[in-house]
N, C-alpha and C positions, 0 to 999 in steps of 0.2 A: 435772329432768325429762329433763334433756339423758343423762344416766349410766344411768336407767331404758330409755331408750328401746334405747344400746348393750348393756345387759343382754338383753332383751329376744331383742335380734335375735341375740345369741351364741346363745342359750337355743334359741331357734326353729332355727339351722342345726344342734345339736348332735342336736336332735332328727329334722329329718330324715336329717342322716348316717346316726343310726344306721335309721331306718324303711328307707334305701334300702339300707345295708348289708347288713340282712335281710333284704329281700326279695329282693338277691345273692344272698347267701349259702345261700337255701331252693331256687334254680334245682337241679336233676337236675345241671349239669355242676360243680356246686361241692361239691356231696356225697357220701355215698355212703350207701347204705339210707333208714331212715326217717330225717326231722330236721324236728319239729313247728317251726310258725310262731313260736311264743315262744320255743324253744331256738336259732334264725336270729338272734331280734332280743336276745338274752340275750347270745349271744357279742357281737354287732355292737357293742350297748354296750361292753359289757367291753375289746372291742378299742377302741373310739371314746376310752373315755373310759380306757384308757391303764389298766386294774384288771389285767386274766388270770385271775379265777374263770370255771373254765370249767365248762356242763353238759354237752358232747361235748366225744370227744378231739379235738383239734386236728389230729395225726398220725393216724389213725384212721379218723374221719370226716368229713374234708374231704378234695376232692380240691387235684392241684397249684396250681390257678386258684383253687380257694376260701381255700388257703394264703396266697396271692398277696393276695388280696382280705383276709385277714382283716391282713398285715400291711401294706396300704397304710395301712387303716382305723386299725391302730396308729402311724404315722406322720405322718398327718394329725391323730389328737388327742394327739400329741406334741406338736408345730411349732405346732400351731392352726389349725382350719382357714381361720379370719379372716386369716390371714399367707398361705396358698395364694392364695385369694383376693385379694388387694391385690395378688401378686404376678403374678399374669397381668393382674391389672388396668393394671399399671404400666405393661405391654409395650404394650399398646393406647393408652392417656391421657399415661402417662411423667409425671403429674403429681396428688399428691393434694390434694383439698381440706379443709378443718380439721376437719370432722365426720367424713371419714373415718379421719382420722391418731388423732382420740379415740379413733375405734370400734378401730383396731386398737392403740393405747396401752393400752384396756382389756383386750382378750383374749389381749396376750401381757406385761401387770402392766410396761410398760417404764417408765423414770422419766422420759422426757421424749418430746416430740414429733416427736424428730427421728427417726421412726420406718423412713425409706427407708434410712438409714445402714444404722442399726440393722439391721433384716430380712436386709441383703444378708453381714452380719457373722455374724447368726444360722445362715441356711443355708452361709455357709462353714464355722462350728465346727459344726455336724450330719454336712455330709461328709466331715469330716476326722477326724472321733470316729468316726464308723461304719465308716465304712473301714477303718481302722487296726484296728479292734477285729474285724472282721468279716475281715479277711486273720492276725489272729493265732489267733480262733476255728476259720478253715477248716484253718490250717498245725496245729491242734491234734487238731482231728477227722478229720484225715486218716487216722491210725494207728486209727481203728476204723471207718472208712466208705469208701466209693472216692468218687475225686474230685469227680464234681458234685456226690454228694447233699454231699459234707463245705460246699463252696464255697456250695449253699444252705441248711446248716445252720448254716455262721459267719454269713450275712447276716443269717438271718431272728433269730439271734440275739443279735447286734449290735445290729441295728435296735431289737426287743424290751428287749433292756436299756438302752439308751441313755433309751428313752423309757419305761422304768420299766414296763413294760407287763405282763411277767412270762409271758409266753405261750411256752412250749416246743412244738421238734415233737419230743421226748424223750415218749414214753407218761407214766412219772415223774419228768418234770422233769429235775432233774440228777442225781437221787439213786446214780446209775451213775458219776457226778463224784467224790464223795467225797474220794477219794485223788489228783484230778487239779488241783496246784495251781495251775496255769497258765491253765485254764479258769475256775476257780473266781474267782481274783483279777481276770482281763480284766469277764469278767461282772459283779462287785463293783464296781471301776472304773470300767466305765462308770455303772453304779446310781446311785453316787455324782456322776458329773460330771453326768448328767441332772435327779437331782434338787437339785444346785449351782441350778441356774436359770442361763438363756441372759446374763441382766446379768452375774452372777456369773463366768462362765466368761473372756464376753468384757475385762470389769474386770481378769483375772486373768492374761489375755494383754500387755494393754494395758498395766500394770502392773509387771509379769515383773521388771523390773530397779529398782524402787521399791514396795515395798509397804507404806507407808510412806503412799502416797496412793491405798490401797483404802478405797472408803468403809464406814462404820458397817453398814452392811445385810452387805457382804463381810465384816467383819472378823465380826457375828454368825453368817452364815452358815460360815465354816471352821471356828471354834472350836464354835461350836453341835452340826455334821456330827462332827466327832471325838470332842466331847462323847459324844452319844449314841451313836456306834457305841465306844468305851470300853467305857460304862455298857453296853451290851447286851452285847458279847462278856464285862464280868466277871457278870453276870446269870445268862447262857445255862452259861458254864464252869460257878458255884458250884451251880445247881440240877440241873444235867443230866450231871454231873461219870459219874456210878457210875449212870443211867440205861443199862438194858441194850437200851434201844431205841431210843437216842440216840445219845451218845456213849459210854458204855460200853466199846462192845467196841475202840474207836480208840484211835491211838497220841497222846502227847501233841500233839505234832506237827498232825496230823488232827482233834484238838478243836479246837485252836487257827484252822485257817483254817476249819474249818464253823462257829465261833462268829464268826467276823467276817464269814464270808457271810449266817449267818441274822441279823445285826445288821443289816448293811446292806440285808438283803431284808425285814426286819420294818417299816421305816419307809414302804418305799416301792415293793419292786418284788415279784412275787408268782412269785421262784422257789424252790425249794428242794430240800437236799440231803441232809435226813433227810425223814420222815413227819413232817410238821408233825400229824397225828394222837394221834402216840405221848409226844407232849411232856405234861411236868405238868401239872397245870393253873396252879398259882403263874406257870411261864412263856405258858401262855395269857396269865393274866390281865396279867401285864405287858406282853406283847405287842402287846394292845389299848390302852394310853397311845403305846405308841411308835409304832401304824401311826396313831393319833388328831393325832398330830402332825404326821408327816409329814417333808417338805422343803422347798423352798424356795421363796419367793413368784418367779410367772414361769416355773416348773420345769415336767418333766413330768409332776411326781408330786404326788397330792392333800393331804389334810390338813390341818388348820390351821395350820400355815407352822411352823417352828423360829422366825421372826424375832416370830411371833405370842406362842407360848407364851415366848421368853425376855424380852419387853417385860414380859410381866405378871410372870413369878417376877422381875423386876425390881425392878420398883414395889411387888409386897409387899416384898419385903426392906428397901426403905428403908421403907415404912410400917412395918414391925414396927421394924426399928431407927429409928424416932420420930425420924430425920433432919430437921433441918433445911432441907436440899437437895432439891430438886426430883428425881426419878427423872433416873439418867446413866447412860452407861456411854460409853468409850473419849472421856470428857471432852468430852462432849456429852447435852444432856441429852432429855430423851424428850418430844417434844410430848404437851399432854393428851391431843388428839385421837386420836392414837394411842394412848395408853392403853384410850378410850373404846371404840374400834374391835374392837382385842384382847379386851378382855373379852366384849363383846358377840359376838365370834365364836367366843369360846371359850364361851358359854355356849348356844349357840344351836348350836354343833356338837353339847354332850354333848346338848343337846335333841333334836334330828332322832335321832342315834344311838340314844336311850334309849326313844324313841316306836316307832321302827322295831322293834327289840329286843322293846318290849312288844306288838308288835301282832305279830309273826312267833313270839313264844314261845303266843300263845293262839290264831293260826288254824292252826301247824301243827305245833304239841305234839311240839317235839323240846326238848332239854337246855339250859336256858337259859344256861352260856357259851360254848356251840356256835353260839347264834345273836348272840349280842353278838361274839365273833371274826370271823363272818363278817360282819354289819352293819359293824362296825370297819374290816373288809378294804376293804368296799365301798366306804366314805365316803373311806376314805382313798385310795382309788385302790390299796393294796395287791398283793390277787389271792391271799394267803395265805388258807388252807383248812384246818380240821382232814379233809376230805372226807368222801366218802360210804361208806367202806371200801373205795373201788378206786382208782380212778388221777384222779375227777373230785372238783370241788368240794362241799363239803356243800351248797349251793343245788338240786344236781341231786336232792335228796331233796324239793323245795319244790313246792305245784303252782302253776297258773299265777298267781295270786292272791301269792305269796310270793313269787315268780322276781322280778315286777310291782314290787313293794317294795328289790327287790333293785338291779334297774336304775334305780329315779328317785335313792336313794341313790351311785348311780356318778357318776348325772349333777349329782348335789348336790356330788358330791366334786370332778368335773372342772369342775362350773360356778365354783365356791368359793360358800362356806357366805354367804358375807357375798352376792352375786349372787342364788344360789339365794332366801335370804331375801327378796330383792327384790321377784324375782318372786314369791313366796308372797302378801305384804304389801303389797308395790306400796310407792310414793315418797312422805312426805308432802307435801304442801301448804306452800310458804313462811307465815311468820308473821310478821309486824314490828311483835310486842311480847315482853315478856317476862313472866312473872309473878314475885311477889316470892317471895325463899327460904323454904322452911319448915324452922323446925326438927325433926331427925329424930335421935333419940336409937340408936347403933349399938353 
C-alpha cells in the first residue's frame, strides 16, 4: 500500500505541473497570436514529461518568458520534480523522514535510501553536463547568430538534450546542422549521458579508475546504449543508403554522423537532422522498437528501460537453449522477480501502445503507421514525428479528443508503464495462502 500511495502522489504532481504549466503558458505575455487551452497543456506535457512533440512552434509561437517557461518545465521533468521538492524541503527541515526518502527513492528509481547523498551528487552531474555542453553549443552557434541569442540557444539546448526533451528553438530542429559535426555530436552526447540515468553516471565517475567494480545494471546499461546505437546507425545506413530524401545526396562522411544522431535520437530524445517524414517506412517501423525501448531506469528518458528489454532477451535465450542454469549475465544470475516484473512491463507497454494506436487510428482516420510512430514517440518520451507537412508534429493534425490520448500516453511514459499501471489497477490486497499448482500444458 506503502508503494501505491508514493505512486500516487508522483502521478498527482505530474499532473498538476503540467495543468499549471498551461495555464502559464496560455497567458498573452508567453505567446504570441492565437494558442487554444489544449495546444497550452499539450506542450506543457510534452515539455513536463521530457517527449518534444510539438503542436506550435516553440520559436515562433512563444515568447522569451514562454521559452523560459517551457524549459524550466523540461528541467523539472528531467531532475523530477519530487527531487526539487525534497530539496527546498532540506533547507528548511535539514532532515528526512523514511517515508519521505521512499517517496523520493521511488521518483528518481535510486537503489538505496541514502537518497540526501545521492540528490546533492545528482544536481552536481546536471550542472556540470549542462554547462559544459551549453558553452560548447553557444561557442558553436556563434558563427551563425550574435551573441546573446547564440548563449541562449546553447543553454536552451543543452538543457533540452541533456534531459532527452528534444525541444528546439530551430523552426526544423537541427536539420540546418547537418554538415555541423560539433553540434551534432555535443547534442548526441549529452542524449546519451541523460539517458545513461543519474545512478549510472554518478557509478561512472565514482568508478573512473576501477571498472571493474561497476555494477550489473551499469555494465548492462553501457554495452546495451552502444548495442543499440550500432544496431541503429547499421539500420538507418543500409535502408536509407540511396534515399534521395535522406541520406542520398550526403557525403559518406555526413551519413555516417546523421546515422548515429538519428540512432541516438530514436531511443530517446526528439531531435532531428533529416525529415523524419521522408524516411521509409521499414525505418519507421523499426524505429518504433527502438523509441518502445528506450534508456535507462532513473534517466530522463521514457520507455521500457534497455535494462528491462535485455533481462527478458535474457531469459528466452537460456530458455531456448534448454539450459540448465538459471538466467545470468556478467556471472550473476537474474532474480525471478525481476524476470516477472520485465515481462509484465514489457507486455503491458505493447498493450497501452496498441490500444492507444487503435483508438487514435478509428477516431481520427489518418494512416495507421503514422499513428503507431507517433503513439511510440509519445510513450516513449521520444518527441520524433513523421509531422504534419510543415515544421510541427503529426499530433498537431489531432482534435482535442486525440491531442487528449496523446498527453496521458507522455505521462504513462514519464510516469513508467509499471506506475502508470498502478494507478490504472490500483495495488492488490495482501493474501496469506497460496493455492496449489496447476498443470498447464505450453
Amino acid at each position: 500500500m506503502m508503494e501505491y500511495k508514493y505512486v500516487k502522489t508522483i502521478f498527482i504532481g505530474y499532473v498538476l505541473i503540467i495543468l499549471c504549466g498551461g495555464t502559464i503558458l496560455s497567458l498573452p505575455i508567453c505567446h504570441k497570436g492565437e494558442l487554444s487551452f489544449i495546444d497550452s497543456i499539450f506542450t506543457a506535457a510534452s515539455a513536463s514529461c521530457v517527449t518534444g512533440l510539438i503542436v506550435t512552434s516553440t520559436s515562433d509561437n512563444f515568447t522569451f518568458l514562454g521559452e523560459l517557461i517551457i524549459l524550466g518545465l523540461i528541467q523539472i521533468g528531467g531532475i523530477g520534480y519530487m527531487a526539487l521538492v525534497v530539496t527546498f524541503y532540506l533547507f528548511i527541515k535539514r532532515k528526512l523522514d523514511i517515508d519521505e526518502k521512499r517517496a523520493l527513492k521511488l521518483s528518481l528509481d535510486l537503489p538505496s535510501l541514502h537518497v540526501t547523498s545521492f540528490l546533492k551528487k545528482i544536481f552536481v552531474a546536471v550542472m556540470v553536463v549542462e554547462a559544459i555542453g551549453a558553452l560548447i553549443l553557444s561557442i558553436q552557434f556563434y558563427g551563425k547568430y550574435d551573441l546573446l541569442d547564440s548563449i541562449w540557444y546553447g543553454i536552451f539546448h543543452s538543457i533540452s538534450a541533456f534531459n532527452n526533451a528534444g525541444f528546439s528553438l530551430f523552426p526544423n530542429s537541427l536539420e540546418g546542422f547537418q554538415d555541423d559535426t560539433i553540434s551534432l555530436f555535443t547534442i548526441g552526447i549529452l542524449v546519451i549521458l541523460g539517458g545513461l540515468g543519474y545512478f549510472v553516471l554518478i557509478e561512472i565517475y565514482e568508478n573512473r579508475k576501477m571498472p571493474k567494480r561497476y555494477s550489473i545494471h551499469t555494465k548492462i546499461m553501457i554495452y546495451g546504449t552502444i548495442f543499440l546505437i550500432v544496431v541503429g546507425i547499421i539500420l538507418f545506413l543500409s535502408i536509407e543508403w540511396n534515399n534521395p530524401k535522406t541520406f542520398g545526396g550526403m557525403s559518406f562522411y555526413e551519413k555516417l554522423i546523421n546515422a548515429f544522431f538519428l540512432s541516438v535520437n530514436f531511443r530517446t530524445s526528439g531531435f532531428n537532422s533529416i525529415d523524419i517524414g521522408s524516411l521509409k517506412e521499414s525505418s519507421l517501423f523499426f524505429s518504433t522498437l527502438f523509441m518502445m525501448t528506450g534508456a535507462g531506469q532513473g534517466s530522463t528518458a521514457g520507455g521500457m528501460k534497455i535494462t528491462t528489454v535485455a533481462i527478458l532477451v535474457i531469459t528466452v535465450i537460456f530458455i531456448l537453449k534448454d539450459s540448465n542454469q538459471e538466467p545470468n549475465i556478467f556471472e550473476r544470475t537474474i532474480d525471478q522477480k525481476l524476470i516477472n516484473k520485465a515481462l509484465a512491463i514489457i507486455l503491458s507497454s505493447s498493450f497501452f501502445v496498441l490500444l492507444a494506436t487503435l483508438i487514435l487510428v478509428e477516431t481520427q482516420k489518418f494512416p495507421f503507421l503514422k499513428i503507431l510512430f507517433e503513439v511510440a514517440s509519445a510513450f516513449g518520451t521520444v518527441g520524433l514525428s513523421t509531422g504534419n507537412g510543415d515544421i510541427l508534429s503529426f499530433s498537431q493534425q489531432f482534435d482535442t479528443f486525440g491531442k487528449s490520448v496523446i498527453i496521458v500516453m507522455m505521462l504513462a511514459g514519464r510516469l513508467g508503464v509499471f506506475g502508470f499501471g498502478l494507478i490504472l489497477i490500483g495495488q492488490s490486497k495482501a493474501k496469506h495462502f497460496k493455492y496449489p499448482k496447476g498443470r498447464i500444458i505450453i
